[in-house]
N, C-alpha and C positions, 0 to 999 in steps of 0.2 A: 373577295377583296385581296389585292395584292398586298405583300409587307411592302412595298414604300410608300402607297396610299398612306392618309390621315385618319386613325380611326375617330368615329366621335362615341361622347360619354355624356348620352343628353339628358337631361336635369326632367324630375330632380333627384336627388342624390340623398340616401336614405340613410342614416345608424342602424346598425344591427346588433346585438348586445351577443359575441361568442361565450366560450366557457372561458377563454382567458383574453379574449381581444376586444376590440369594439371595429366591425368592418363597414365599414362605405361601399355600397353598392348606387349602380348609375340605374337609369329607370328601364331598364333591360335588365336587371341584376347582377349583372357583373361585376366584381370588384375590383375599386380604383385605388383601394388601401385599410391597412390593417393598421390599427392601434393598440400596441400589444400593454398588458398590465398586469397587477395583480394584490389580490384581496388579502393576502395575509403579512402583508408588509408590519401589522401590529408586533407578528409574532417573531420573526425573523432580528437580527442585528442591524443595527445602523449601517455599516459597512456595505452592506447587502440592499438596505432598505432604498439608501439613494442610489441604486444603479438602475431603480423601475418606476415606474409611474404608478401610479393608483389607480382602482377603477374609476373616482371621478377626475381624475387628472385626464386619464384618456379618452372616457367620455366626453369633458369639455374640448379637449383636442380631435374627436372625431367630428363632433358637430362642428367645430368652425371651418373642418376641411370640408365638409358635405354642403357649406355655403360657397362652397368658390366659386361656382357657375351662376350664383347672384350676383356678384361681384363682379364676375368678367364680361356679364353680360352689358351690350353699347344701350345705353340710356338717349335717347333726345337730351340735346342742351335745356326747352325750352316747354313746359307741357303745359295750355293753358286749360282751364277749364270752359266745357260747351264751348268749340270753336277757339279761331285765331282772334277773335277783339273783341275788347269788353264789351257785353252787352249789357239785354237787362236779366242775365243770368250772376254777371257780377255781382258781390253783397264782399262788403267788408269784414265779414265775418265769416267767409268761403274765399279767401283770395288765392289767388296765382300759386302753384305752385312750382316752383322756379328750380331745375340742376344745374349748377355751374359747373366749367372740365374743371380739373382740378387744378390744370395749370395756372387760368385765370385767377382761382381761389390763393395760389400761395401769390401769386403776383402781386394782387389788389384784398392782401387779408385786411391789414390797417382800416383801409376805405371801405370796403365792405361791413364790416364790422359797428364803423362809425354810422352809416347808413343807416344800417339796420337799428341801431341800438335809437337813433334821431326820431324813424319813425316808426317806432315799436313795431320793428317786425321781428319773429324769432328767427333764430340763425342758427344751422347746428350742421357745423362744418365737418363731422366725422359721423353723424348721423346715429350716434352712441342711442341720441334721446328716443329718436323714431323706433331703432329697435331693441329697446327696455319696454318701451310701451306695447310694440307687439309682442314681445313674450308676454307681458303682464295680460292680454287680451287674451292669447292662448291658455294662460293658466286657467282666467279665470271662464272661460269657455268649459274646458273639464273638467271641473270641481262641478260647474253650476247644469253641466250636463249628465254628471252622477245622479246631482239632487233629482231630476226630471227622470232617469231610470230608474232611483228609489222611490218615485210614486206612483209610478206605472206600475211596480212591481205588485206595490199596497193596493193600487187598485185591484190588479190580476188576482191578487190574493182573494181581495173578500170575492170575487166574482166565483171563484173556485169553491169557496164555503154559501154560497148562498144557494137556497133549495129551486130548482128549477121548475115556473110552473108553463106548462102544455097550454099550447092555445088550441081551445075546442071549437068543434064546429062552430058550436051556437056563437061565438065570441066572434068569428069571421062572417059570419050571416048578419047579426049585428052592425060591425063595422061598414061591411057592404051599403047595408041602408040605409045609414050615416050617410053614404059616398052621393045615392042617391036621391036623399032630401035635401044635401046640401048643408049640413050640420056641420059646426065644428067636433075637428082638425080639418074638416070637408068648405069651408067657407071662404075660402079664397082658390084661385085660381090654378091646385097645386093635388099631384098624388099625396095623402096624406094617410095610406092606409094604415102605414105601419104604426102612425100615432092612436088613430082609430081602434086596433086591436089594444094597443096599452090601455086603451078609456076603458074599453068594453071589456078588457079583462081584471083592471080597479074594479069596476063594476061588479064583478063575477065576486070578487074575494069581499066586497061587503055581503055580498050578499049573505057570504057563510059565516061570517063574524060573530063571536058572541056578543051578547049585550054589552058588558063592562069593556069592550077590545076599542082603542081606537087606533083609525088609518089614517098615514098622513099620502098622499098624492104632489112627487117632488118634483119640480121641472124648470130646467132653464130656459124651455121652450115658448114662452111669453107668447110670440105673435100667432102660436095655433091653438093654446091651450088658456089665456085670458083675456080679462072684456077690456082688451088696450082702449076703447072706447071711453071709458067710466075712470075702471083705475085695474090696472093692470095685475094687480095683486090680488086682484078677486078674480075667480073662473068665469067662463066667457057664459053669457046665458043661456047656450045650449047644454052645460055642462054642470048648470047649478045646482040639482037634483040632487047628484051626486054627495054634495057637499053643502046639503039642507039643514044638519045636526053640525053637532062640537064632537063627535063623535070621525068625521072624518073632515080631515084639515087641507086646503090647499095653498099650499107654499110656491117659491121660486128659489128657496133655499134650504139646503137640508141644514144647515147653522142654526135657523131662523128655529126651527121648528125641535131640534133636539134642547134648544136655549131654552125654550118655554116648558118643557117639560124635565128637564135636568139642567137647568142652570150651574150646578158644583163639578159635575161631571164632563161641563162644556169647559169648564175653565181650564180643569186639568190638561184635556183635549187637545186646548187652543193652546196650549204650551208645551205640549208633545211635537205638534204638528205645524206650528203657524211660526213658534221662536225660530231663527235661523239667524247665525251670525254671519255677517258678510263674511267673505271670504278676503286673505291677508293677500295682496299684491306679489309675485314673484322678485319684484325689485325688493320690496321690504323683508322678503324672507332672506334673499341673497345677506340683503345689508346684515340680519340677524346672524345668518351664518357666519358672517363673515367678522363683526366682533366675536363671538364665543369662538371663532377660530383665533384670533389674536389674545383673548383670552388666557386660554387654554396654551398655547404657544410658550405664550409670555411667565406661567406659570411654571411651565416646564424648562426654560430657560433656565429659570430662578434657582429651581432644583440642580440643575448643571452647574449653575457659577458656586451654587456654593460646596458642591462636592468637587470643584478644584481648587477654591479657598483655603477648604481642611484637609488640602491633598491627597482625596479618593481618586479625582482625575489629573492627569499629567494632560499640557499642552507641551504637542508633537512640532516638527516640523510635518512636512508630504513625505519627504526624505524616511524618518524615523518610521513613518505610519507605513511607507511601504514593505519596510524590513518585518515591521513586528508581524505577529501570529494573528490569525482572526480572535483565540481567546484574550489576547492583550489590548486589543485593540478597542476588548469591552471599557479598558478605564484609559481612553487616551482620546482629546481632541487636536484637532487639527490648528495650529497656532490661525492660519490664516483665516479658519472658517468661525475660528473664536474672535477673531478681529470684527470680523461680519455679523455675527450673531450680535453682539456689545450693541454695533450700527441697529441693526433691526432692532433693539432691546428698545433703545434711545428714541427711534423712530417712531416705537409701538406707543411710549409715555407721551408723547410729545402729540400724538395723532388721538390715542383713547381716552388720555387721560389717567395720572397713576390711579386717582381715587377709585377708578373704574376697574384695576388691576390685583384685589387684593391688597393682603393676607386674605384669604377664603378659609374659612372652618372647612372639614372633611363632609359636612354635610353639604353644604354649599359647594366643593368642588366636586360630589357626587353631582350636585343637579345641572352645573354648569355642564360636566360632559355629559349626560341625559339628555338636554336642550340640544347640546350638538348633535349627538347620535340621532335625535330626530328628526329636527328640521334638515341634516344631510339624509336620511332614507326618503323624507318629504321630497325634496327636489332630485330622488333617482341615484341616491347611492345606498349601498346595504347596511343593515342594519349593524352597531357597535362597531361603525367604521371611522374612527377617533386621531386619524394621523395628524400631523400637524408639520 
């Protein structure tokens, strides 16, 4: 490729979390920019602290750069669904989904708007709503994809503790002759060897059983191993024998069958295994962070105004602040950025709610930063990262 060719940087476009950056790479891996930051802004001086981003500062600023190629990608004006006219795929409750250029959009807001609103259609002219909602799908996609690897895992476990038993000849001779009188798992139109060995090897282990021992035989397997005939939760009647006594039991559930014989023990069980709380929305978590961020803010504010009231803190001009030393500059604000702060103060009562703002006891604003420190490590920043 020549350097005056165009090169391209085709999507999509990834975060990559460095030791002090976050980089954007294209789907060649090549990088189309760096997000520089850094984690110990806690520890450092003011002075110093606002000259860098955060790790989530930059974080959120690498991902929105890694969307540009969504963005700049050319849309259809007009996308209908199944084909160009309504058919009978149309349902009012599957409608049209419609892109306006934007230009039309600022031309005819007013009108549009009124349209929309006439005959309840929803309108969401910066598309904020469409994607809150797919982040909120991806969250909850990954949490509810944990829970399905934390029970495979449970599965793989007991598999690994259970004693493995050998299928003998005799049990494969057996099953065979199943195959050949047409017996069930043999009685429909189907290889069913493999169930076949499972019968004939239940079989094998009452055989050894002691008297007081009982077997339970568990399957969700219905259509080759019950009399769907009759009633499906009784064994099919090639297989009744088997399950002539109370002595060996056959279920379609292993619930079914641990309940009857330890009902106290199921209970516990079924509250280890079955309670699961929905999982909290990524919008709702944002919203959470983002009071205990104004919180927390607003607290510390508080602390500053009144250590310039009892003049620990002097307000500076820019002027004064550039002369003084960095150790002076511990007890000095910036007159203009205390003009702002006052505005944000006024903004934070007015938007939270003072009631919502304190006085806090030292226990309470222990937990208030706790609740931050975590729902910010939840949504992908480090732990006891408390800026504000």
């Amino acid at each position: 490729m020549g350097m005056s060719e165009k090169r391209r940087f085709p999507a999509p476009w990834t975060v990559v979390r460095g030791s002090d950056s976050f980089a954007v790479n294209d789907a060649n891996g090549v990088t189309v920019a760096h997000v520089h930051c850094r984690d110990d802004l806690h520890a450092v001086s003011w002075s110093s602290a606002h000259e860098h981003l955060t790790s989530d500062e930059a974080r959120r600023i690498a991902l929105a750069i890694a969307r540009l190629p969504e963005f700049l990608r050319p849309y259809p004006e007009f996308v209908p669904r199944h084909g160009q006219k309504r058919g009978r795929y149309w349902q009012a409750s599957h409608p049209y989904h419609i892109a306006l250029p934007e230009a039309y959009v600022n031309e005819n807001y007013d009108e549009i708007v009124a349209c929309c609103a006439y005959n309840n259609v929803p309108f969401d002219p910066t598309g904020d709503e469409v994607l809150a909602s797919l982040d909120d799908v991806d969250h909850r996609i990954t949490i509810l994809g944990e829970a399905v690897n934390e029970g495979i895992q449970r599965i793989e476990t007991i598999f690994a503790r259970t004693e493995v038993i050998e299928t003998t000849d005799a049990v494969k001779l057996r099953a065979a002759q199943r195959a050949v009188d047409k017996k069930a798992p043999f009685h429909k139109d189907k290889n069913s060897i493999g169930d076949a060995i499972l019968i004939e090897t239940y079989r094998d282990i009452l055989a050894g059983r002691s008297n007081d021992s009982t077997y339970a035989f568990v399957t969700h397997n219905k259509h080759d191993f019950s009399n769907m005939v009759a009633d499906e939760r009784q064994p099919h009647p090639d297989l009744a024998d088997l399950f002539a006594d109370d002595k060996s039991i056959y279920a379609l559930a292993l619930g079914e069958v641990l309940n009857s014989y330890a009902p106290e023990w199921m209970e516990e069980v079924k509250w280890e295994f079955e309670y699961l709380e929905e999982p909290r929305l990524l919008s709702e978590l944002a919203e959470a962070e983002n009071l205990l961020f104004r919180q927390v803010w607003y607290n510390r504010h508080w602390n500053r105004r009144i250590a310039i009231e009892r003049g620990k803190q002097k307000l500076v001009t820019k002027e004064e602040w550039d002369k003084a030393t960095p150790k002076r500059r511990h007890k000095m604000t910036v007159d203009t950025v205390w003009v702002a702060a006052l505005a944000a103060a006024k903004k934070t009562e007015d938007e939270v709610g003072i009631e919502n703002l304190g006085p806090w006891t030292d226990f309470e604003w222990g937990m208030l930063n706790g609740k931050l420190s975590a729902l910010r490590w939840v949504m992908g920043s480090e732990w006891d990262f408390l800026d504000t």
